[in-house]
VOGU-3710 file (C-alpha; in Angstrom, 3 decimals, decimal comma):
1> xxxxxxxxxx> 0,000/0,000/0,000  1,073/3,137/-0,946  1,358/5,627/2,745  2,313/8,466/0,530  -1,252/8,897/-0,940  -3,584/10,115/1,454  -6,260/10,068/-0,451  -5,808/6,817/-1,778  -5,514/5,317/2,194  -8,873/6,445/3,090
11> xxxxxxxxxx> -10,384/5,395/0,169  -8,733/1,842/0,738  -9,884/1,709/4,636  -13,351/3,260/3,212  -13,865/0,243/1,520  -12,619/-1,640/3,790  -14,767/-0,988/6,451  -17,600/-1,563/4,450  -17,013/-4,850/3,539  -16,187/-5,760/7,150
21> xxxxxxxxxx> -19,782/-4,419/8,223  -21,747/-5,981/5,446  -20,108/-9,218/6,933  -20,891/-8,911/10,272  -24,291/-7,595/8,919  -24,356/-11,196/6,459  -23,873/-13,438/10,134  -26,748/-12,220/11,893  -29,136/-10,758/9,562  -31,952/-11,731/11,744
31> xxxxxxxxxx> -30,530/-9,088/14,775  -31,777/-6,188/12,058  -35,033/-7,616/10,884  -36,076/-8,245/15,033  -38,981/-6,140/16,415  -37,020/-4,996/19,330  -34,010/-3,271/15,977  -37,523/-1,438/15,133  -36,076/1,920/13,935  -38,861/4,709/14,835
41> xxxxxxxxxx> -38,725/8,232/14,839  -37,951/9,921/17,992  -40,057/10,967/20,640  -41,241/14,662/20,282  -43,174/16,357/22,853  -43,572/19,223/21,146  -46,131/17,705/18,747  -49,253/20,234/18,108  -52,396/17,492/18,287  -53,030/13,947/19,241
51> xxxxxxxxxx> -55,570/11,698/17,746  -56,850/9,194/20,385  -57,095/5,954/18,995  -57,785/2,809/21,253  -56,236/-0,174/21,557  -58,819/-2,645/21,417  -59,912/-1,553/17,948  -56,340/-2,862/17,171  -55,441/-5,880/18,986  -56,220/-9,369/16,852
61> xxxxxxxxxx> -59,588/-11,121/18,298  -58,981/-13,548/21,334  -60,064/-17,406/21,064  -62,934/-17,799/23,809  -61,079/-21,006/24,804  -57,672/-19,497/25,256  -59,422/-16,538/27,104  -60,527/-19,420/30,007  -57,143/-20,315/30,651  -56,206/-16,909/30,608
71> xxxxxxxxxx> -58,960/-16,001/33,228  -58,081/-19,219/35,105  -54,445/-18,265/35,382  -55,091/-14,770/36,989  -57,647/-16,505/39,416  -54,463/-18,104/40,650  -52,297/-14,758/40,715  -54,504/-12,846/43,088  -53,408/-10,710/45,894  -55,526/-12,841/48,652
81> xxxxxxxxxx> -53,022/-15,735/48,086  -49,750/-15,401/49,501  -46,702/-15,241/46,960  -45,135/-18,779/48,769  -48,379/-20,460/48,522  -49,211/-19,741/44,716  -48,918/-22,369/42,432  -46,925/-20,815/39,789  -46,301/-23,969/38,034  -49,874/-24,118/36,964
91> xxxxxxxxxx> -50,035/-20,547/36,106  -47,340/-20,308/34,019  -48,822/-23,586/32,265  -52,274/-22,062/31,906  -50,871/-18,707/30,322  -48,549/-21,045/28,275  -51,587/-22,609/26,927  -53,300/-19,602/26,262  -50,273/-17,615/24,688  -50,143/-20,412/21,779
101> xxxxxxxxxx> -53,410/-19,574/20,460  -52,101/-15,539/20,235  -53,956/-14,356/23,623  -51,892/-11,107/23,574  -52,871/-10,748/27,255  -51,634/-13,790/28,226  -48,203/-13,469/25,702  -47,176/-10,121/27,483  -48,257/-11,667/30,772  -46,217/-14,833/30,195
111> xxxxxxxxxx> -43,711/-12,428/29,646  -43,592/-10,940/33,046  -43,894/-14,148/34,467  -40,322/-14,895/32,634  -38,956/-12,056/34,147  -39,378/-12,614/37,200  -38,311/-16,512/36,645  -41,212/-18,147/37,967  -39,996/-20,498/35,026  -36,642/-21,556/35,600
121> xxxxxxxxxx> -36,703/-22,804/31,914  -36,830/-19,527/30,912  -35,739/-16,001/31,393  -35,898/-12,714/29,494  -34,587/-12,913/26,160  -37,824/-15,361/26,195  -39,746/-12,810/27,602  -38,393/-10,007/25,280  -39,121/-12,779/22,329  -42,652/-13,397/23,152
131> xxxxxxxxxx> -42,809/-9,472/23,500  -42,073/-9,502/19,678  -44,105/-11,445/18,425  -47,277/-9,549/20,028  -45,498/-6,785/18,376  -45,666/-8,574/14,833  -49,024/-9,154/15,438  -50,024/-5,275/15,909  -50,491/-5,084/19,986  -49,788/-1,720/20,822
141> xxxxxxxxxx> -49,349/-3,278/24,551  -45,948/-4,756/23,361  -44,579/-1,785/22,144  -45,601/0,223/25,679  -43,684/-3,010/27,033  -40,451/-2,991/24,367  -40,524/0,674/25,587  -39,981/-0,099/29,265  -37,256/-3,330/28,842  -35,321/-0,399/26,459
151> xxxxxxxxxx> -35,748/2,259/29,664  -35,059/-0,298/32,606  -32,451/-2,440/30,520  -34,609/-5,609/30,655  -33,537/-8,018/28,162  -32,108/-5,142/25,730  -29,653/-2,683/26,411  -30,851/0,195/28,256  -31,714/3,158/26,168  -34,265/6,177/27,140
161> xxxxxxxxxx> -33,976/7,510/23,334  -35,613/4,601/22,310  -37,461/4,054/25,060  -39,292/6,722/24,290  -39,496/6,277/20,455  -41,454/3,010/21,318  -44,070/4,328/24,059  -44,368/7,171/21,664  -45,410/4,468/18,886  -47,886/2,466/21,634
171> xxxxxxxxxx> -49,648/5,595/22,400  -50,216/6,650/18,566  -51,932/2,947/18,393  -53,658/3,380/20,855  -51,948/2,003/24,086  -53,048/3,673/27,522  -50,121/3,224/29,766  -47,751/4,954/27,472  -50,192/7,710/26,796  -50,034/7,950/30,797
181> xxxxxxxxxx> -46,164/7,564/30,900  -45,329/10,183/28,027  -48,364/12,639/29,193  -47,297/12,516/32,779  -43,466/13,440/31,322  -45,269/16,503/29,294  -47,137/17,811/32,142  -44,488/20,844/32,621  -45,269/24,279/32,784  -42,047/24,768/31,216
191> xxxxxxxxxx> -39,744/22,956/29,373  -37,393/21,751/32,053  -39,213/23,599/35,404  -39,122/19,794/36,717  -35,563/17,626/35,076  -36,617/15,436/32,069  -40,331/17,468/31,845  -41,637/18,923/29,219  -44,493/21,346/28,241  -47,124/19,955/26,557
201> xxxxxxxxxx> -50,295/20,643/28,164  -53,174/20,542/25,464  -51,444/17,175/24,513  -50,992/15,822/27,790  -54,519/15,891/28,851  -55,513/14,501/25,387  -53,395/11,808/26,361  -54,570/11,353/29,644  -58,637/11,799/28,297  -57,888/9,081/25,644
211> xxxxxxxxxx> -56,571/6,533/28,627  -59,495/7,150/30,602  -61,826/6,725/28,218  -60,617/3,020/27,721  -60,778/2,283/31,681  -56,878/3,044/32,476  -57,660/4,243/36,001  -54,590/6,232/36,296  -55,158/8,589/34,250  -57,593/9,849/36,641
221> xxxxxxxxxx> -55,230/10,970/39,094  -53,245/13,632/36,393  -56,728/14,959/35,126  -57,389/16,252/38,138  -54,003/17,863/38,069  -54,575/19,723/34,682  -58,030/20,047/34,757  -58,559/22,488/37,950  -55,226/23,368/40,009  -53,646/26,411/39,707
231> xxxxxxxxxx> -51,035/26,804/37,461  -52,131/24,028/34,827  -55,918/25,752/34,766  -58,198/28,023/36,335  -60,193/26,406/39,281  -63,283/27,428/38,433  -66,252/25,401/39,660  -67,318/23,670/36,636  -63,042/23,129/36,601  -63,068/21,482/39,627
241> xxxxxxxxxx> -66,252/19,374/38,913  -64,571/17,684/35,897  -61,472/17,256/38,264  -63,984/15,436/40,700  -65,419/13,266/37,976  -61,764/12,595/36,561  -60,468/11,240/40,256  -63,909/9,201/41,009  -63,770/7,410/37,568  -60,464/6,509/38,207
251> xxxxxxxxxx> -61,234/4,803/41,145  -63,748/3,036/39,537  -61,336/2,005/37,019  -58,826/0,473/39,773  -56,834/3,628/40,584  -55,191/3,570/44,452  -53,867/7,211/44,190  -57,458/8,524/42,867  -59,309/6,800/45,212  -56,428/7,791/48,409
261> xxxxxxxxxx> -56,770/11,631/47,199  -60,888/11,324/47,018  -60,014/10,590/50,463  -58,270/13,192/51,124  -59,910/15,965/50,152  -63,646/15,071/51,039  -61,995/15,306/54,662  -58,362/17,525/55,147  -57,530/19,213/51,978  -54,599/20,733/51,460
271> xxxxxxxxxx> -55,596/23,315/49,345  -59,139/24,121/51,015  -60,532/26,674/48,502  -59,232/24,767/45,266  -60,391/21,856/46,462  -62,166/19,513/43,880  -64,555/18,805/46,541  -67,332/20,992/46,667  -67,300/20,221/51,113  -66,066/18,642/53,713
281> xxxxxxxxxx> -67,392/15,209/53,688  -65,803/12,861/56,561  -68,588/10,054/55,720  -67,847/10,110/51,983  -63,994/10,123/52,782  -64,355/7,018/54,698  -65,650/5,055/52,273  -63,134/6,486/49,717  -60,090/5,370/52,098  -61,558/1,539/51,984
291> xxxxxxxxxx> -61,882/1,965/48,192  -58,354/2,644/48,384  -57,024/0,481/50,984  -58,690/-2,475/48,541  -56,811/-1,031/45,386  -53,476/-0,933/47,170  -53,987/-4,102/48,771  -54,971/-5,769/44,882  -54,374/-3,419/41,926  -56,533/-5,597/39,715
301> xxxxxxxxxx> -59,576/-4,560/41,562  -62,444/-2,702/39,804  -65,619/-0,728/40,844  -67,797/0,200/38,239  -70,421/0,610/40,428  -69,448/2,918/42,818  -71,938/4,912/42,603  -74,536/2,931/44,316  -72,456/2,984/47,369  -70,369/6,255/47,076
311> xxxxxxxxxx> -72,274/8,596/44,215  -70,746/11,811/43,620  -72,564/15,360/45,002  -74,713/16,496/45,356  -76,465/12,720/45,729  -77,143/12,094/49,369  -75,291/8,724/50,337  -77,076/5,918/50,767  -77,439/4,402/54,372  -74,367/1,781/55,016
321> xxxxxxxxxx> -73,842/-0,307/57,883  -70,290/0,451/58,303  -68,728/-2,637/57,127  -65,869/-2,647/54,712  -66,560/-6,085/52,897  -70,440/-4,661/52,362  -68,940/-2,058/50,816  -66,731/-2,900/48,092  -68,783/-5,958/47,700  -71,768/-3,561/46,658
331> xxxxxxxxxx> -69,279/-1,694/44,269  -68,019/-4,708/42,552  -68,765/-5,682/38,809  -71,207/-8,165/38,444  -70,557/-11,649/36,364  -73,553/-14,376/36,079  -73,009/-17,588/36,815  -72,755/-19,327/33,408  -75,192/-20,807/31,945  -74,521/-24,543/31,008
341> xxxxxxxxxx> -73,762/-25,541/27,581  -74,964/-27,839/25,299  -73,403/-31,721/26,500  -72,769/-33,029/23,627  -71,990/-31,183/20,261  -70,796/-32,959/17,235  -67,249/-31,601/17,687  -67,596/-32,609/21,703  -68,370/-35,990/19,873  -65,095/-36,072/17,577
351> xxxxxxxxxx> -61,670/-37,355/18,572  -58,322/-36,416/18,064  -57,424/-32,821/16,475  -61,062/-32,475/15,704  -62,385/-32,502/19,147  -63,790/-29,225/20,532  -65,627/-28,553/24,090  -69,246/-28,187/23,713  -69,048/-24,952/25,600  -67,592/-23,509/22,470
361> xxxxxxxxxx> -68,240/-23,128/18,573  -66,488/-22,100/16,228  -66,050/-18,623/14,011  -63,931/-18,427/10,417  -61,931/-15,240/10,751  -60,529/-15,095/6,913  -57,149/-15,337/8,527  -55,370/-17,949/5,896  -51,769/-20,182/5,717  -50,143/-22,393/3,547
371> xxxxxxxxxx> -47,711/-25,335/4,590  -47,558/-25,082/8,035  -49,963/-23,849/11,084  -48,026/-20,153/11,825  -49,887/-20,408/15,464  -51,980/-22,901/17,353  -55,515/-23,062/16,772  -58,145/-24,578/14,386  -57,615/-24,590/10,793  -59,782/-25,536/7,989
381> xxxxxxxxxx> -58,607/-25,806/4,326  -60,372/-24,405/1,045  -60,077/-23,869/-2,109  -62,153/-21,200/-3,840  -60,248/-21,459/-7,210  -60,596/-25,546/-7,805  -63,787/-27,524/-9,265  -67,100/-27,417/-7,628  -66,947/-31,095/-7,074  -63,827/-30,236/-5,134
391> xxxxxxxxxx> -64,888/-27,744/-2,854  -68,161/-29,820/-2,167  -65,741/-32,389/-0,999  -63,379/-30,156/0,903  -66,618/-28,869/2,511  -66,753/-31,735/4,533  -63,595/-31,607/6,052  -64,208/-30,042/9,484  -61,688/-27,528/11,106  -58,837/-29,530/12,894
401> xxxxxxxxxx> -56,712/-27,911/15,449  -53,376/-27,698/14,686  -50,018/-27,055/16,731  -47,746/-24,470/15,990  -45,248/-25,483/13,083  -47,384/-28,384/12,262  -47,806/-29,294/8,693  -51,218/-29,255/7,449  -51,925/-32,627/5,037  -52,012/-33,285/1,891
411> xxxxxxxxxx> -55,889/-33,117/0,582  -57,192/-35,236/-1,832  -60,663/-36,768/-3,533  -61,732/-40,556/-2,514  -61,026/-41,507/-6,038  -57,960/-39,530/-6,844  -54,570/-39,970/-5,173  -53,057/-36,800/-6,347  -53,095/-33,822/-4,109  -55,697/-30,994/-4,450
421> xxxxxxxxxx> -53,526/-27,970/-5,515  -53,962/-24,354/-4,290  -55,084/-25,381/-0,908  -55,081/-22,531/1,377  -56,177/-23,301/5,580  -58,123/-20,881/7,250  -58,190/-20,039/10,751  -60,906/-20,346/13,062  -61,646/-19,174/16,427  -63,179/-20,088/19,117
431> xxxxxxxxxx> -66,338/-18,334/20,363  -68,991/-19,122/23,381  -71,653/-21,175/22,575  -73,866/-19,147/23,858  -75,473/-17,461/20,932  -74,337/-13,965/22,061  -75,826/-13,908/25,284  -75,350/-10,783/27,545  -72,330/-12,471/29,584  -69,612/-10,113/30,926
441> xxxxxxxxxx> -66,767/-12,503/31,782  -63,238/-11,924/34,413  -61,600/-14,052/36,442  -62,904/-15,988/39,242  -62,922/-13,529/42,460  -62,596/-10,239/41,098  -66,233/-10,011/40,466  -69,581/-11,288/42,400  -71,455/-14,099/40,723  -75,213/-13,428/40,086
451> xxxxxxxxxx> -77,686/-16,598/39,300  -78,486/-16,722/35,309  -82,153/-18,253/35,695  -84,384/-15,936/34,058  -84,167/-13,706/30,852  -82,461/-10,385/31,495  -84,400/-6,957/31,373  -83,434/-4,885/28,032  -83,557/-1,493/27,663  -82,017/1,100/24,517
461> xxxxxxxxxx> -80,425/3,711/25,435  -82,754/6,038/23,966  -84,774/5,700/26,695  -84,773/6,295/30,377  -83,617/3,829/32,500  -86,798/1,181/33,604  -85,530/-0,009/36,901  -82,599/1,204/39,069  -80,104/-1,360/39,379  -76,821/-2,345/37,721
471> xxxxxxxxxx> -76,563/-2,502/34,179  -74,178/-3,799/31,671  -73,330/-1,746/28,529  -73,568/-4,315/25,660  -72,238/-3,766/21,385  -72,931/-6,853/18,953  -70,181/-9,090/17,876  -67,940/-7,794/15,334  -68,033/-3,880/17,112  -64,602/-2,767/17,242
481> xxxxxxxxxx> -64,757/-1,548/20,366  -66,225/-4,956/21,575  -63,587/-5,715/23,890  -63,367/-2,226/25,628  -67,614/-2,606/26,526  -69,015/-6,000/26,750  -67,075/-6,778/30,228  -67,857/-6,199/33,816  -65,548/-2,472/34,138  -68,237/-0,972/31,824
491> xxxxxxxxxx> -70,824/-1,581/34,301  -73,556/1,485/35,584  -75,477/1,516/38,920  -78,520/3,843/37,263  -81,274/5,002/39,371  -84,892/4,601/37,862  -85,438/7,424/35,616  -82,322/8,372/34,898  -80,408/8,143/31,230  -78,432/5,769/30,635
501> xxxxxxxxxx> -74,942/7,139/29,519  -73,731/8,479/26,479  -70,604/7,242/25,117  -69,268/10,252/23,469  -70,636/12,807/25,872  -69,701/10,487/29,201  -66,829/7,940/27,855  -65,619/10,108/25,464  -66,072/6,838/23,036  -66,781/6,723/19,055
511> xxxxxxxxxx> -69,931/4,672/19,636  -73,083/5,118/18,907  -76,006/5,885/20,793  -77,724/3,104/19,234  -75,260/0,889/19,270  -75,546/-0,094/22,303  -78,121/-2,052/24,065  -78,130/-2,148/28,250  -79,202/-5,261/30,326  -80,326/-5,417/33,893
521> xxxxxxxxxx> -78,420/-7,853/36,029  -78,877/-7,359/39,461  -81,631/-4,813/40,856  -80,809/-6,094/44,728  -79,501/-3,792/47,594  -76,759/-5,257/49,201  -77,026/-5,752/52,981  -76,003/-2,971/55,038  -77,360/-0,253/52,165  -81,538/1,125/52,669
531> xxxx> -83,633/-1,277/50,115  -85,600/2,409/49,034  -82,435/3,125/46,918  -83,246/-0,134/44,488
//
């Protein structure tokens, strides 16, 4: 080589360094196609406007079976059993199960049970894995969670730059904790008044609006902040009445530090004249402090009826015998005990791969695959493009359930050997056979269980509410917003009389009026509470 020419050098090491880093790209191309490699542009708080979208409109539809062992798994997670005595064998098993048919829940919750090596057999690089492929499958969840293994260092490097890029990419889809995270972080009055704040206000409480509407209970607590106190707004009294309604939905919604601060100023505020609270209220503080002991002792609690035990003002409260488990048992959502299904089906009846539980049927989702089964779950093959005589015949092939990986067979016609070509399998779900009954499900303990014995009352919500009691919020299958209504956190303790709620106007929801029907299931007072308030 030629050290005289400088030019020359450089050139020479240019090239050289180029082919060294397209060979160390060529060993591991898979490290740049990965989820977590994801290059996004970078978080900018400065953005003028925010366009709430929600997350279940997003999210890929959850097979009713895998949901069980989902539910069953959390049953066995619960606060009430002691971290020694909890069987985490059988609930990592259970959300095993239910992460190979694509429960997202139960992927990024499988996850976290990695992490924190409740299965020695794996650890986080499976958890950051299984994070990835929710991401492939469009879950803004998993990027809010690649976003917080990038800012603790869980599994990935630590990195707040793109940290941030990736909770600014779960919020945009629709993902409530990161809108919480990055609004909370944008809540300055001025760019760097508090170290790593920034001013953002408008946005913020977008933000913060959007994750409330979708029940993230949190959110709650920083409305109050922006909406009334001064220096983020004027405290003015219709201020400080959304600032109420913004801390008591929260609670509702499973918030500790809404329900602790409800507490707080319905009996010493700190800030007597900008108080949310239009009084002093020692009996309605009370209550609030059990609400919130129960929320820090289990975060996963919800009470979406509050109201018929602790409605805001200027409702009197009801009469209460004092007792905390009357209470919150009174403010609970309400499940009914299932009705039983069919015992015998013809799929119940079937063996092997083409066995299904009578308590579910199934639903084609146009979701096809070639080859191999990309996921667990049922698969059935067609063949739009062949012979009628063909497709008559492939008609009677029922949907088998296939593993993961596991080749799908060869079809062919009694009297032809050769296989049908252009087969592709489509995937079916799983659904409740229950013919789309009114049936809010959770996990066993976190609601109370109401008899199913007689048809439910039905009302639109056109009208006025028929009979006080609680009602469930219901949308038909195939709503996009399914998941975010038809469950028990969407419940409403309505007095006779009284509308039933709006979605835009009082979720601050793209749904319909008359889109949604409301049910009646359970019009009894709970001990302890006057009967005259049914």
């Amino acid at each position: 080589m030629n050290m005289k020419n400088p030019s020359r050098v450089r050139f020479i090491l240019t090239i050289l360094s180029v082919i060294f880093l397209s060979a160390c790209e060529a060993k591991e191309p898979s490290m740049q196609l990965l989820p977590r490699n994801e290059v996004l542009p970078l978080f900018e708080p400065h953005v003028a406007n925010f366009v709430c979208n929600r997350e279940a409109a997003a999210v890929p539809p959850i097979d009713a079976q895998a949901d069980h062992w989902f539910r069953e798994s959390l049953a066995l997670d619960t606060a009430d059993i002691y971290t020694d005595d909890k069987n985490y064998q059988s609930i990592v098993r259970l959300m095993q199960q239910a992460a190979s048919r694509r429960h997202w829940k139960a992927m990024l919750n499988l996850a976290s049970l990695y992490i924190e090596r409740r299965d020695p057999a794996h650890g986080a690089e499976d958890a950051v894995k299984l994070v990835e492929e929710a991401m492939r499958l469009g879950v803004p969840a998993a990027y809010d969670r690649m976003g917080t293994y990038y800012l603790n260092g869980t599994g990935v490097p630590g990195d707040s730059t793109k940290a941030y890029a990736f909770m600014q990419k779960a919020a945009q889809m629709g993902n409530a904790a990161s809108m919480h995270y990055l609004a909370e972080k944008m809540r300055a009055g001025v760019d760097g008044a508090l170290p790593g704040y920034w001013s953002n206000i408008p946005v913020a409480i977008k933000m913060l609006e959007c994750a409330l509407s979708q029940g993230y209970g949190p959110a709650g607590e920083y409305l109050e902040l922006l909406y009334a106190r001064p220096g983020y707004a004027e405290p003015t009294e219709s201020n400080k009445a959304r600032a109420l309604r913004a801390l008591h939905e929260g609670a509702k919604f499973g918030c500790h530090d809404c329900a602790n601060a409800l507490f707080v100023e319905f009996s010493n505020p700190i800030d007597l004249e900008n108080s949310p609270a239009p009084y002093i209220d020692v009996a309605r503080s009370e209550r609030y402090s059990m609400i919130g002991d129960a929320l820090g002792f289990d975060p996963s609690d919800r009470f979406p009826n509050l109201d018929k035990v602790l409605p805001l003002p200027p409702a009197a409260l009801p009469p209460w015998n004092g007792d905390r488990d009357t209470l919150l048992y009174a403010a609970r959502g309400v499940t009914l005990a299932p009705s039983k299904p069919p015992s015998s089906t013809p799929t119940s009846q079937a063996t092997g791969q083409y066995f299904l539980d009578a308590a579910y049927t199934l639903r084609a989702t146009a979701e096809t695959a070639t080859g191999k089964a990309p996921f667990e779950g049922y698969w059935k093959p067609q063949a739009p493009a062949q012979s009628e005589p063909v497709q008559q015949h492939i008609a009677t092939i029922q949907p088998g359930l296939y593993k993961k990986g596991e080749n799908f067979p060869a079809i062919r016609l009694p009297d032809d050997h050769r296989p049908v070509p252009g087969i592709a399998w489509e995937y079916y779900i799983t659904i409740p056979h229950d013919h789309g009954a009114v049936a809010p499900r959770a996990p066993k303990g976190m609601t109370r269980e109401m008899p199913h014995s007689v048809p439910l009352r039905s009302s639109t919500a056109e009208e006025n509410c028929p009979a006080s009691g609680i009602w469930q919020p219901w949308l038909k299958n195939g709503h996009p917003l399914q998941a975010l209504i038809n469950q028990p956190s969407r419940q409403s303790w309505i007095a006779k009389g009284q509308p039933f709620p709006q979605p835009e106007r009082d979720w601050h929801l793209p749904i319909a009026e008359q889109d949604v029907s409301w049910h009646l299931l359970d019009d009894s007072g709970p001990q302890g509470l006057d009967a005259d308030i049914k």
